[in-house]
TIMIBA-693715 format. One record per residue: residue in one letter; x, y, z of N, C-alpha, C in turn. Coordinates in steps of 0.001 Angstrom, whole numbers, padded with zeros to 6 digits, always signed. Layout:
# residues N
<residuo->a, nx->X, ny->Y, nz->Z, cax->X, cay->Y, caz->Z, cx->X, cy->Y, cz->Z>
...
END
This chain:
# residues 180
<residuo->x, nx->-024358, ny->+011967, nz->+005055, cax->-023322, cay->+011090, caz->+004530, cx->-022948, cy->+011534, cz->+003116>
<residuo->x, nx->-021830, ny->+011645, nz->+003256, cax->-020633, cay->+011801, caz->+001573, cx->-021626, cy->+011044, cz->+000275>
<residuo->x, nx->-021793, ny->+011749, nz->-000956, cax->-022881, cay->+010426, caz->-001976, cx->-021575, cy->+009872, cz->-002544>
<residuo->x, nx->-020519, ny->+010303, nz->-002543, cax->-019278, cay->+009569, caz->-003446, cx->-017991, cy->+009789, cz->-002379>
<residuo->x, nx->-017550, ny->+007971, nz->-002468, cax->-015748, cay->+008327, caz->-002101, cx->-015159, cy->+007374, cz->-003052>
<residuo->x, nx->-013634, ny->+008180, nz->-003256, cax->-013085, cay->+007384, caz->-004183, cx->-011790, cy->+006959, cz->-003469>
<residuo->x, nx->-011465, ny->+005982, nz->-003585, cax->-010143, cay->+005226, caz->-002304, cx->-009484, cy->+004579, cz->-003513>
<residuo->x, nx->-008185, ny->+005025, nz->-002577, cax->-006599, cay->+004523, caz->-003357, cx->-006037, cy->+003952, cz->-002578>
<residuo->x, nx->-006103, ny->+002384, nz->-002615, cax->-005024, cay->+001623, caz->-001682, cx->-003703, cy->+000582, cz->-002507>
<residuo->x, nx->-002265, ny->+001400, nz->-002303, cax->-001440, cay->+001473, caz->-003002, cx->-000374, cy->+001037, cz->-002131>
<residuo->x, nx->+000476, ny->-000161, nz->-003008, cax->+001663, cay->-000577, caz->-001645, cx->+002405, cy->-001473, cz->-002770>
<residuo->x, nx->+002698, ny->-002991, nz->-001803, cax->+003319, cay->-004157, caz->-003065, cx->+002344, cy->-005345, cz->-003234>
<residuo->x, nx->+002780, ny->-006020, nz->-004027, cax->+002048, cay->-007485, caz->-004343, cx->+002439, cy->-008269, cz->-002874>
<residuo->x, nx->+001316, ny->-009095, nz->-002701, cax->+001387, cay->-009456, caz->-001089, cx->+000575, cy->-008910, cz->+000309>
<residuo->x, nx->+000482, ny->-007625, nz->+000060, cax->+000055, cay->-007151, caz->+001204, cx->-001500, cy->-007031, cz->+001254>
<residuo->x, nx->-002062, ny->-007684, nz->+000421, cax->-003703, cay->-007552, caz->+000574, cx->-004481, cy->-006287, cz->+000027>
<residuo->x, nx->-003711, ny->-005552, nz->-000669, cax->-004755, cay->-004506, caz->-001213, cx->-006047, cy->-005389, cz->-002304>
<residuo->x, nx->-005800, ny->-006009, nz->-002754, cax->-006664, cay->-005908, caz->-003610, cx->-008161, cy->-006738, cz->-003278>
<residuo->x, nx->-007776, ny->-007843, nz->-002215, cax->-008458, cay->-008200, caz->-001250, cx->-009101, cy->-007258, cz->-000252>
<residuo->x, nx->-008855, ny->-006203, nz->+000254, cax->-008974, cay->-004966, caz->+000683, cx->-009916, cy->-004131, cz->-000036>
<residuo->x, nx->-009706, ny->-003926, nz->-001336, cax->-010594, cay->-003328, caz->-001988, cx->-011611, cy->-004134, cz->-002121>
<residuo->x, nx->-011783, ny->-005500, nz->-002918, cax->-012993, cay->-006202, caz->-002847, cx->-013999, cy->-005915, cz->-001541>
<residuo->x, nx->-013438, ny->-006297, nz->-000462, cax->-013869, cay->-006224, caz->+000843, cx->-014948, cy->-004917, cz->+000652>
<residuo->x, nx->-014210, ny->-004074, nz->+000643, cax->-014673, cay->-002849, caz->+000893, cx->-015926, cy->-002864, cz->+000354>
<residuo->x, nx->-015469, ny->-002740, nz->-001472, cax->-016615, cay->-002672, caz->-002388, cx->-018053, cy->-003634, cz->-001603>
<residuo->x, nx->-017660, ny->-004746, nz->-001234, cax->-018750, cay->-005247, caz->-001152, cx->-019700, cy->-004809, cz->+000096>
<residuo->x, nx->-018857, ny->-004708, nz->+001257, cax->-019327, cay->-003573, caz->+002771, cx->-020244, cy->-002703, cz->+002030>
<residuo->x, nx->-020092, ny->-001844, nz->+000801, cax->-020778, cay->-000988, caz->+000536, cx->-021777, cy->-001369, cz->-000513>
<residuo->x, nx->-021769, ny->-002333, nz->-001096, cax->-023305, cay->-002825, caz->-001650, cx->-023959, cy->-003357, cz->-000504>
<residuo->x, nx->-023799, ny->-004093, nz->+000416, cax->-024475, cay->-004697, caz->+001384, cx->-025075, cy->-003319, cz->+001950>
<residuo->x, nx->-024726, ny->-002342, nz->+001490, cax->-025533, cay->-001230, caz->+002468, cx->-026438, cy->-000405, cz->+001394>
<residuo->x, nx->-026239, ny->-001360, nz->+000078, cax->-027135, cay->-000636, caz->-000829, cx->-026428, cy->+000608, cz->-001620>
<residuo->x, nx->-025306, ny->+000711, nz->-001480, cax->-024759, cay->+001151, caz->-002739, cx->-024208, cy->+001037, cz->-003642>
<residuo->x, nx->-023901, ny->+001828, nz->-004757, cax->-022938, cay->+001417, caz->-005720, cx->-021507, cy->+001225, cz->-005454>
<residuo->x, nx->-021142, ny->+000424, nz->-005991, cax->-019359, cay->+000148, caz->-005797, cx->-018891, cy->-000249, cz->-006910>
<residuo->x, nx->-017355, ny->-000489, nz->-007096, cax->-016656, cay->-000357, caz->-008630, cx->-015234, cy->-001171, cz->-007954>
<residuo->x, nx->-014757, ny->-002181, nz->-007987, cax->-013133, cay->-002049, caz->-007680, cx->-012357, cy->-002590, cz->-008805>
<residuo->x, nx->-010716, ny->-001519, nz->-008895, cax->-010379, cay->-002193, caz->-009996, cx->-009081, cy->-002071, cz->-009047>
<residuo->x, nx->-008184, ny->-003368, nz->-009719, cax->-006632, cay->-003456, caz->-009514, cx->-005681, cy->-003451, cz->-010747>
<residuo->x, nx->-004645, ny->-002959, nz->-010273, cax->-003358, cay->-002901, caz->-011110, cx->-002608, cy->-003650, cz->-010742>
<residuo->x, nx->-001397, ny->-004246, nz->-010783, cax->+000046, cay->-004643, caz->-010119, cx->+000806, cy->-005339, cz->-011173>
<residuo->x, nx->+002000, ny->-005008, nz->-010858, cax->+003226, cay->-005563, caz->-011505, cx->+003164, cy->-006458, cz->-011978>
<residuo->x, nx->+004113, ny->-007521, nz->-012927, cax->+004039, cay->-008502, caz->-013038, cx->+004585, cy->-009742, cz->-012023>
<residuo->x, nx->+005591, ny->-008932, nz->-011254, cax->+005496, cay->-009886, caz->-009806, cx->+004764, cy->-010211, cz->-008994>
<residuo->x, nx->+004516, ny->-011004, nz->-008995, cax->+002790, cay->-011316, caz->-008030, cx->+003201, cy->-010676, cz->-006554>
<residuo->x, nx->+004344, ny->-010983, nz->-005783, cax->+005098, cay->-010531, caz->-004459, cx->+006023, cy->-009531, cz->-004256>
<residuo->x, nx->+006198, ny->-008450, nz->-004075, cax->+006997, cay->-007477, caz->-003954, cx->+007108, cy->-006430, cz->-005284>
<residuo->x, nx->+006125, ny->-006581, nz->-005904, cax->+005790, cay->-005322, caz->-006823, cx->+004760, cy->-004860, cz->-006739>
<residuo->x, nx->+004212, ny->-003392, nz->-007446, cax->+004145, cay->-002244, caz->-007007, cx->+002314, cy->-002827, cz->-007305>
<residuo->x, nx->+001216, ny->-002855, nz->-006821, cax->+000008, cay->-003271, caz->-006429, cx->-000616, cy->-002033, cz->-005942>
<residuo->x, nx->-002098, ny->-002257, nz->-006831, cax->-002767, cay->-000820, caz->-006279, cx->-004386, cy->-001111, cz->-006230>
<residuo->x, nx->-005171, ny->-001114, nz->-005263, cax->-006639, cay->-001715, caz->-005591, cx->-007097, cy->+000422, cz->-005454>
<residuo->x, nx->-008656, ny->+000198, nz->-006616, cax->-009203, cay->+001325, caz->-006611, cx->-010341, cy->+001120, cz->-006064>
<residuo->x, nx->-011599, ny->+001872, nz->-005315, cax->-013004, cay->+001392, caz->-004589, cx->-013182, cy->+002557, cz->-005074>
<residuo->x, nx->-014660, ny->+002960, nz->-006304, cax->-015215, cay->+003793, caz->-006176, cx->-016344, cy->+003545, cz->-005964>
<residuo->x, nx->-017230, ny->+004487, nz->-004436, cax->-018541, cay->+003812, caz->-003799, cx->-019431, cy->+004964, cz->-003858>
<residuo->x, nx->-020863, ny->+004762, nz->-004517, cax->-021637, cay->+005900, caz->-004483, cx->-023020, cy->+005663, cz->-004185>
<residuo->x, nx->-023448, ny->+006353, nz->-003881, cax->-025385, cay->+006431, caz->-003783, cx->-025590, cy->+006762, cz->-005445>
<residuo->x, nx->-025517, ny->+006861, nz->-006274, cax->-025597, cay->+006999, caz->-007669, cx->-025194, cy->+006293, cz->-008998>
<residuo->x, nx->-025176, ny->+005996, nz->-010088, cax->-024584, cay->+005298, caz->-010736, cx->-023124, cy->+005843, cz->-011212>
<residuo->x, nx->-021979, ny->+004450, nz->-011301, cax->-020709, cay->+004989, caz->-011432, cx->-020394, cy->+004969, cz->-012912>
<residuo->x, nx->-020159, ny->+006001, nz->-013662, cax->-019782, cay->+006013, caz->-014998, cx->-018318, cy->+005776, cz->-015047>
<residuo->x, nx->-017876, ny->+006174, nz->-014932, cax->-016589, cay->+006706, caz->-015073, cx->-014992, cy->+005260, cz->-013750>
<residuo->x, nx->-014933, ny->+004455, nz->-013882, cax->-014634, cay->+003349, caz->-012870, cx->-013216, cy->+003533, cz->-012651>
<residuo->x, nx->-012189, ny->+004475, nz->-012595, cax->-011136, cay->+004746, caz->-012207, cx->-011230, cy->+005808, cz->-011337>
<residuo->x, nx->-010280, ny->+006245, nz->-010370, cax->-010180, cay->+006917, caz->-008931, cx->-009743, cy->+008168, cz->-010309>
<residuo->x, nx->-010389, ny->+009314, nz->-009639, cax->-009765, cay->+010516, caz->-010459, cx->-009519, cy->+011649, cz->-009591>
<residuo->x, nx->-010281, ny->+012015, nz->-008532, cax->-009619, cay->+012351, caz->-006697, cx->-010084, cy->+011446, cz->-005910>
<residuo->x, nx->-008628, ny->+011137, nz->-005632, cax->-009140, cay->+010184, caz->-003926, cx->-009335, cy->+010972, cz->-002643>
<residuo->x, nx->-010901, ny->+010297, nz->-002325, cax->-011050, cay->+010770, caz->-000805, cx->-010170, cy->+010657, cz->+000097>
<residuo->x, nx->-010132, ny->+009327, nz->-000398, cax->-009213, cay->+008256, caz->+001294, cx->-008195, cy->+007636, cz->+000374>
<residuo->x, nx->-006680, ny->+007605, nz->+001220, cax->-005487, cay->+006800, caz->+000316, cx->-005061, cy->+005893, cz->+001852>
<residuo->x, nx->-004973, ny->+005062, nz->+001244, cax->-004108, cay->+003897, caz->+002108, cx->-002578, cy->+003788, cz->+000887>
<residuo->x, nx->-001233, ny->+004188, nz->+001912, cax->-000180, cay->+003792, caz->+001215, cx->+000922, cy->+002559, cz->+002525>
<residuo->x, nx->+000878, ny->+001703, nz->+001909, cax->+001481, cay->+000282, caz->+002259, cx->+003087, cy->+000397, cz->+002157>
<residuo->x, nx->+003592, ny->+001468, nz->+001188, cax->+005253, cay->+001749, caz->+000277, cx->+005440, cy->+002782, cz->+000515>
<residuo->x, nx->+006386, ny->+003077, nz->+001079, cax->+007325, cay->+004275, caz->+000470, cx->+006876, cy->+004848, cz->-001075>
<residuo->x, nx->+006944, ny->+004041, nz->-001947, cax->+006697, cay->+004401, caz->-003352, cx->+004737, cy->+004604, cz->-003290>
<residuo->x, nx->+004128, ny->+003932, nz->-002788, cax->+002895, cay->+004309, caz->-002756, cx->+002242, cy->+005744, cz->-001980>
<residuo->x, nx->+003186, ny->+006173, nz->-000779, cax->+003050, cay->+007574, caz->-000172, cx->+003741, cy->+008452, cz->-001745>
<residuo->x, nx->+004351, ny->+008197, nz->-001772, cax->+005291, cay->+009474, caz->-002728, cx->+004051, cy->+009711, cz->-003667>
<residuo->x, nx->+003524, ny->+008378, nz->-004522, cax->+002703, cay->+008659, caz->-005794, cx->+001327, cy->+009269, cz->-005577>
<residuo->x, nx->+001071, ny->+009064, nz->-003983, cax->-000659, cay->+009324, caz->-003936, cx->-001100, cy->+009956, cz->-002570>
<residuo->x, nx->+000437, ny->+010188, nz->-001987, cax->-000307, cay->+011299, caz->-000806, cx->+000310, cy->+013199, cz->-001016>
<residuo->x, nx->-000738, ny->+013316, nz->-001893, cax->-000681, cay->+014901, caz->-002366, cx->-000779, cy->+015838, cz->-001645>
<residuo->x, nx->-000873, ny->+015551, nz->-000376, cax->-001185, cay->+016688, caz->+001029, cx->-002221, cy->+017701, cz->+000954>
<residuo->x, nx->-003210, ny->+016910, nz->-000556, cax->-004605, cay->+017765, caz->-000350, cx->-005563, cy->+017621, cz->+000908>
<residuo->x, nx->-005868, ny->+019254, nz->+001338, cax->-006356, cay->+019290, caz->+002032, cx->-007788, cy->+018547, cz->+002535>
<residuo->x, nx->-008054, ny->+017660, nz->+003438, cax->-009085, cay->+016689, caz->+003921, cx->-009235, cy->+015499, cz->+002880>
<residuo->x, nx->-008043, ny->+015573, nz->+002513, cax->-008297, cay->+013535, caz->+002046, cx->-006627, cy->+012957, cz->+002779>
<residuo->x, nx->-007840, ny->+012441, nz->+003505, cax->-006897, cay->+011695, caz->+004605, cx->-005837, cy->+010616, cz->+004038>
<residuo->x, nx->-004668, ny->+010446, nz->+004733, cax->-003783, cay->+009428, caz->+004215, cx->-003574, cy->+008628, cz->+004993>
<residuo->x, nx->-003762, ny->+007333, nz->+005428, cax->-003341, cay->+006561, caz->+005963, cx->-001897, cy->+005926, cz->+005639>
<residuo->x, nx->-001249, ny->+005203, nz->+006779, cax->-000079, cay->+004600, caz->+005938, cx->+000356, cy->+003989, cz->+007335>
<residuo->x, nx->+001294, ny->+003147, nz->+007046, cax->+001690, cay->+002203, caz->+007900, cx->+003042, cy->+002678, cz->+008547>
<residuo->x, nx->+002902, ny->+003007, nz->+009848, cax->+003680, cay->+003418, caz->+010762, cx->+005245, cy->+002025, cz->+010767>
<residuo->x, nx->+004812, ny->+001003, nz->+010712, cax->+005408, cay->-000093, caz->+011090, cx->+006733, cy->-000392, cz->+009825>
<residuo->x, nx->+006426, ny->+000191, nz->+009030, cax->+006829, cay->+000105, caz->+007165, cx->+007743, cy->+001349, cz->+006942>
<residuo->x, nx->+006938, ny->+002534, nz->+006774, cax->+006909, cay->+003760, caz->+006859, cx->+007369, cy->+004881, cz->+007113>
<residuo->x, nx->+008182, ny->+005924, nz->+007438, cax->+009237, cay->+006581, caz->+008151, cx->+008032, cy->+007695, cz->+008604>
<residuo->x, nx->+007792, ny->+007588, nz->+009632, cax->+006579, cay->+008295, caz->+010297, cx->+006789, cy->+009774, cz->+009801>
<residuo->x, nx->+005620, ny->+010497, nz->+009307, cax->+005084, cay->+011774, caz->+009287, cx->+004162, cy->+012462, cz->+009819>
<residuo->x, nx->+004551, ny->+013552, nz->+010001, cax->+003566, cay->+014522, caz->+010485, cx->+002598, cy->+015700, cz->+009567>
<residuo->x, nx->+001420, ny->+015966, nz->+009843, cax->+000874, cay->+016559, caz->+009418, cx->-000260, cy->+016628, cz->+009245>
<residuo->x, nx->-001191, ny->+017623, nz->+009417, cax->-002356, cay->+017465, caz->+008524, cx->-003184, cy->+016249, cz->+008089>
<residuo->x, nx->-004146, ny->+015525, nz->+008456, cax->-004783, cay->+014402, caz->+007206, cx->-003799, cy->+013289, cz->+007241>
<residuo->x, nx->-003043, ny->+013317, nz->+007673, cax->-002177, cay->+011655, caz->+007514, cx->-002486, cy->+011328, cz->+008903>
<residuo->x, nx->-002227, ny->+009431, nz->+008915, cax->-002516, cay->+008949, caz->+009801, cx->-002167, cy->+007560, cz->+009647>
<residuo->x, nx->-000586, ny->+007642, nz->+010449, cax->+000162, cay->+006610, caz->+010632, cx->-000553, cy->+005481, cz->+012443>
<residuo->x, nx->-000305, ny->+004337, nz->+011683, cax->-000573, cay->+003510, caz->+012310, cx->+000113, cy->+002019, cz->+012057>
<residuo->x, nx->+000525, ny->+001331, nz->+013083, cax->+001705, cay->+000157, caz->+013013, cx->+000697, cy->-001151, cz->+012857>
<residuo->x, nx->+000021, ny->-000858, nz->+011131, cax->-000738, cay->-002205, caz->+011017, cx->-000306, cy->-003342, cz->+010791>
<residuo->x, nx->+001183, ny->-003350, nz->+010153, cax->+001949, cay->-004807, caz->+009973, cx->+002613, cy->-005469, cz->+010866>
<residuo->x, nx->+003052, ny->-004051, nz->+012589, cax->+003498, cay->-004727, caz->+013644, cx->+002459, cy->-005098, cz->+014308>
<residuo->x, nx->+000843, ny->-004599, nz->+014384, cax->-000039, cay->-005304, caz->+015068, cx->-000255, cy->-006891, cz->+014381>
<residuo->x, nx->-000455, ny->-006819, nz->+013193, cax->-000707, cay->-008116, caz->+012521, cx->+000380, cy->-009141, cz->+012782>
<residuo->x, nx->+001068, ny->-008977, nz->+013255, cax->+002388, cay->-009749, caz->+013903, cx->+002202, cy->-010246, cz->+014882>
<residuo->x, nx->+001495, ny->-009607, nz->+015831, cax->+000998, cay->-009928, caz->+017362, cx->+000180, cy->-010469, cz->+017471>
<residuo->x, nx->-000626, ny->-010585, nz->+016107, cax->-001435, cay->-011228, caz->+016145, cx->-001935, cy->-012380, cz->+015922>
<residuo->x, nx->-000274, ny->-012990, nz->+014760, cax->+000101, cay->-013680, caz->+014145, cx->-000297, cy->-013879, cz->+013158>
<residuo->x, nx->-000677, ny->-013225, nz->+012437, cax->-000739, cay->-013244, caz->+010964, cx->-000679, cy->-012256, cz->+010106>
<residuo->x, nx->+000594, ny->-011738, nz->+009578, cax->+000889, cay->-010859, caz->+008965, cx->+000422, cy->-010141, cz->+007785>
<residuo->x, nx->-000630, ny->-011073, nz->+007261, cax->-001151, cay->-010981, caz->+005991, cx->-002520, cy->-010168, cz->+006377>
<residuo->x, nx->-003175, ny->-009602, nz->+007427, cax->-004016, cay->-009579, caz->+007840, cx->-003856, cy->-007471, cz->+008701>
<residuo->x, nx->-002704, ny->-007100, nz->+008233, cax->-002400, cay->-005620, caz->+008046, cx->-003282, cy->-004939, cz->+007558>
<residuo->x, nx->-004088, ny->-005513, nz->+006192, cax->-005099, cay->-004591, caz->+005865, cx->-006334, cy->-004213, cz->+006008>
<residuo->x, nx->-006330, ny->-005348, nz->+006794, cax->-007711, cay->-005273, caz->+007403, cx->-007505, cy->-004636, cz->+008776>
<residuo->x, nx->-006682, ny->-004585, nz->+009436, cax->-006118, cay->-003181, caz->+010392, cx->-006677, cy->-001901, cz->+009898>
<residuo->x, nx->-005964, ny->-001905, nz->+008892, cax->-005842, cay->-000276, caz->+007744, cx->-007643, cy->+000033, cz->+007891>
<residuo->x, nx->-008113, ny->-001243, nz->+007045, cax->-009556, cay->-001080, caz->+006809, cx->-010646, cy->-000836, cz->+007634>
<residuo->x, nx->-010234, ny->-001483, nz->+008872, cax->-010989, cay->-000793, caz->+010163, cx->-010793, cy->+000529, cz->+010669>
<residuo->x, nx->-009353, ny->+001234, nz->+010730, cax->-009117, cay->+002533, caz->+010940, cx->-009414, cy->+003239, cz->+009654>
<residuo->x, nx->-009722, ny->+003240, nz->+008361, cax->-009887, cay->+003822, caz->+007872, cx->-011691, cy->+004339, cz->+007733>
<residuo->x, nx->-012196, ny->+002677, nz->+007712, cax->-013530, cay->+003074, caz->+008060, cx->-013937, cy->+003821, cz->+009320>
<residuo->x, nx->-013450, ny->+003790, nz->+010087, cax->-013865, cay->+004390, caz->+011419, cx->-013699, cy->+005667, cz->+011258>
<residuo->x, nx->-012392, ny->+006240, nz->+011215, cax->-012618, cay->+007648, caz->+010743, cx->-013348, cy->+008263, cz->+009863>
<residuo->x, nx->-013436, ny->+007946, nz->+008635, cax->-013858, cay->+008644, caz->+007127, cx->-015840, cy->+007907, cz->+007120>
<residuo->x, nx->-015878, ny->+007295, nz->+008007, cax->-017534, cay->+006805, caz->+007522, cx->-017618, cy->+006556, cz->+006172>
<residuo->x, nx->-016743, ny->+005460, nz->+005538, cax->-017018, cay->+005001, caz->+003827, cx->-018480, cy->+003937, cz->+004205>
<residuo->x, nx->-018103, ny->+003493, nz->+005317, cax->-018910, cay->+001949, caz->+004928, cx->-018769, cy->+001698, cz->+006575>
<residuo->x, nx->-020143, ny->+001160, nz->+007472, cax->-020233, cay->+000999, caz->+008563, cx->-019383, cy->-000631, cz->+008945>
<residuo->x, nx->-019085, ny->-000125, nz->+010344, cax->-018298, cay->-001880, caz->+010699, cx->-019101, cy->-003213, cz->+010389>
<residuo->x, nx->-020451, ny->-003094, nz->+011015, cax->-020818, cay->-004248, caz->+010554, cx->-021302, cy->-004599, cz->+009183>
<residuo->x, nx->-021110, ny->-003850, nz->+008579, cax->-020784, cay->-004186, caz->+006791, cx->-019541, cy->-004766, cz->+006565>
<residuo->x, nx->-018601, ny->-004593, nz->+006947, cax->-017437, cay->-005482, caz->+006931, cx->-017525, cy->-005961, cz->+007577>
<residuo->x, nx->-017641, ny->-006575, nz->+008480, cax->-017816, cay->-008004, caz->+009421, cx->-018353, cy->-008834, cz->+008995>
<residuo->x, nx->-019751, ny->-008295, nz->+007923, cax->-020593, cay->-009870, caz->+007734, cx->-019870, cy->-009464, cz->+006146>
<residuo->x, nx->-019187, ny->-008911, nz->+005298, cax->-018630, cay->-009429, caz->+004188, cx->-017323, cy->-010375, cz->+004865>
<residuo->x, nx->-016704, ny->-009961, nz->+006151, cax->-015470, cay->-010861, caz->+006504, cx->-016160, cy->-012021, cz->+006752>
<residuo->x, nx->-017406, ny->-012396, nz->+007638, cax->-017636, cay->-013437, caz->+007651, cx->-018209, cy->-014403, cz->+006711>
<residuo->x, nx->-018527, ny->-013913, nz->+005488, cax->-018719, cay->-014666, caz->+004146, cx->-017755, cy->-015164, cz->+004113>
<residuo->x, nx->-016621, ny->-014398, nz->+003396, cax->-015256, cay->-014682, caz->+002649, cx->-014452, cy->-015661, cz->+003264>
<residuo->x, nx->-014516, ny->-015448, nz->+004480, cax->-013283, cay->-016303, caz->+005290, cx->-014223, cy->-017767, cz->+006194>
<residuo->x, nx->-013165, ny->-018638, nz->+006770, cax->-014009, cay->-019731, caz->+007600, cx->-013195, cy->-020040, cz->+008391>
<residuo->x, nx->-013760, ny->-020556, nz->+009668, cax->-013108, cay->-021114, caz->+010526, cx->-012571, cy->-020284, cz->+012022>
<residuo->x, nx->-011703, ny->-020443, nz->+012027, cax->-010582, cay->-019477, caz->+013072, cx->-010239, cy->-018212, cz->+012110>
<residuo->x, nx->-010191, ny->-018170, nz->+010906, cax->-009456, cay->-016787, caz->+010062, cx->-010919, cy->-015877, cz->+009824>
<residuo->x, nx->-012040, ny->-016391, nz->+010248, cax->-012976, cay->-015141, caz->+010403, cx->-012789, cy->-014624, cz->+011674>
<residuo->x, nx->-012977, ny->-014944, nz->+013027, cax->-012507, cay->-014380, caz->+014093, cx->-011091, cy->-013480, cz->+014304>
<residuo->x, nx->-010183, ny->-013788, nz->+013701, cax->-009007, cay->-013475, caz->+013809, cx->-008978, cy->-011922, cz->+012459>
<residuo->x, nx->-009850, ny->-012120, nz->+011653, cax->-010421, cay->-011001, caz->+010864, cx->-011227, cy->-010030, cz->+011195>
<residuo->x, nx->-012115, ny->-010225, nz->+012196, cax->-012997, cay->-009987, caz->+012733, cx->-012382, cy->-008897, cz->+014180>
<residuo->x, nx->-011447, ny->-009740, nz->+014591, cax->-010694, cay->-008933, caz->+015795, cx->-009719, cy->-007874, cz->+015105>
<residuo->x, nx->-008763, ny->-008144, nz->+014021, cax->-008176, cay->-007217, caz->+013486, cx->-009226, cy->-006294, cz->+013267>
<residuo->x, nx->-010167, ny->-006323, nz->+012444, cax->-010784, cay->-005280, caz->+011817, cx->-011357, cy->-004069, cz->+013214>
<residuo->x, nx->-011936, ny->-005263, nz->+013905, cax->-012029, cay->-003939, caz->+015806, cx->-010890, cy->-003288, cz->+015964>
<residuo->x, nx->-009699, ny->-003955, nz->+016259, cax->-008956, cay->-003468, caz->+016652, cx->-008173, cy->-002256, cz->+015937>
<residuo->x, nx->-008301, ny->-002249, nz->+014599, cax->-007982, cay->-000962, caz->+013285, cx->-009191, cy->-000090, cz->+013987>
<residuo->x, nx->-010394, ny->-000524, nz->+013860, cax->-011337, cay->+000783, caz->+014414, cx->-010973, cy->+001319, cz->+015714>
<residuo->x, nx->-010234, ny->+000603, nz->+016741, cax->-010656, cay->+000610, caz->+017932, cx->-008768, cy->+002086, cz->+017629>
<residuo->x, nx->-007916, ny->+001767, nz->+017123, cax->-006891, cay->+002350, caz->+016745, cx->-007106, cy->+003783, cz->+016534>
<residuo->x, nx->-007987, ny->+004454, nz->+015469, cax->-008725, cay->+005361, caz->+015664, cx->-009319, cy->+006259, cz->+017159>
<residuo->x, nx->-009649, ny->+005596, nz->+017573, cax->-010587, cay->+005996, caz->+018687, cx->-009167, cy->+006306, cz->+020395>
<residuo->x, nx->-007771, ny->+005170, nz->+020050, cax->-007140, cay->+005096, caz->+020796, cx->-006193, cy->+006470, cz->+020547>
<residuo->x, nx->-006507, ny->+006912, nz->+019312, cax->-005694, cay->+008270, caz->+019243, cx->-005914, cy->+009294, cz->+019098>
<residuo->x, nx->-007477, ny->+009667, nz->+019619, cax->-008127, cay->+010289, caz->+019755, cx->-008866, cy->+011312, cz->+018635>
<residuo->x, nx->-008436, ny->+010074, nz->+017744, cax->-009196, cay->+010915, caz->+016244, cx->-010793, cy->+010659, cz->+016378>
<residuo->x, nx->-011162, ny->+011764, nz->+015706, cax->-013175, cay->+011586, caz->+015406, cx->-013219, cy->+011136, cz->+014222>
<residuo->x, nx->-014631, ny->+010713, nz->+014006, cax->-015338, cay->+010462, caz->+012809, cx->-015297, cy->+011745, cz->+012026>
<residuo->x, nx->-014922, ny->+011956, nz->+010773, cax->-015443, cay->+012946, caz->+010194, cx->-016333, cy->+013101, cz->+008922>
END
């Protein structure tokens, strides 16, 4: 296993990055490592430019800003442009549904805001993202996010978190990508 990844999840105010990053960070202390998350965003709380950072290590983190990202999640148009550099093996995720689909190399479009629709709850895209992203890249195992989803949330919106987050992993696996 990787001792350091550094993740860039970049989009607008609204769409759950920064909730996303918490998440994460914490998936990866529950497994006993170090984690770091910081956010940025606009002064519009809704439809401006929002960016959560996760840096997760087996070591201590000095340094608490992303300086290469392993893994990028982009949510925007403006968030692909700023942070998917087409370096070789840091994967890009991004939202097929949003998105003007690309090809290539390391990217990996997927329709997390039209699944979260179907699912009925739209707000719940990133935790799509967060299951396909974990599944591929091995940051942080599923059931590390499951029992941080089932802290955070109650009721019917842990199940319904709980199924998104399978179904982002299960997304992965439906397109015949591996773990790498």
């Amino acid at each position: 296993m990787k001792k350091k990844f550094e993740v860039i999840m970049a989009g607008s105010g609204g769409q759950g990055l920064v909730v996303c990053g918490i998440i994460l960070a914490e998936a990866a202390i529950l497994e006993g490592q170090n984690a770091v998350q910081t956010q940025s965003y606009g002064i519009a709380s809704r439809g401006g430019f929002s960016k959560s950072e996760v840096i997760i290590s087996r070591e201590e983190i000095i340094f608490q800003q992303v300086q290469e990202p392993d893994i990028v999640l982009a949510l925007t148009e403006q968030a692909m442009q700023m942070y998917a550099y087409g370096k070789a093996g840091v994967p890009v995720f991004y939202d097929s549904s949003l998105l003007k689909r690309r090809n290539g190399r390391d990217l990996y479009g997927f329709p997390f805001t039209e699944m979260a629709n179907l699912l009925g709850h739209v707000g719940m895209a990133n935790i799509f993202a967060l299951g396909a992203m974990s599944n591929l890249t091995g940051v942080v195992k599923t059931e590390s996010l499951a029992a941080v989803l089932r802290r955070r949330f109650a009721g019917e919106l842990v199940e319904m978190n709980i199924k998104a987050l399978h179904t982002g992993i299960n997304l992965v696996e439906k397109e015949g990508y591996c773990h790498g």
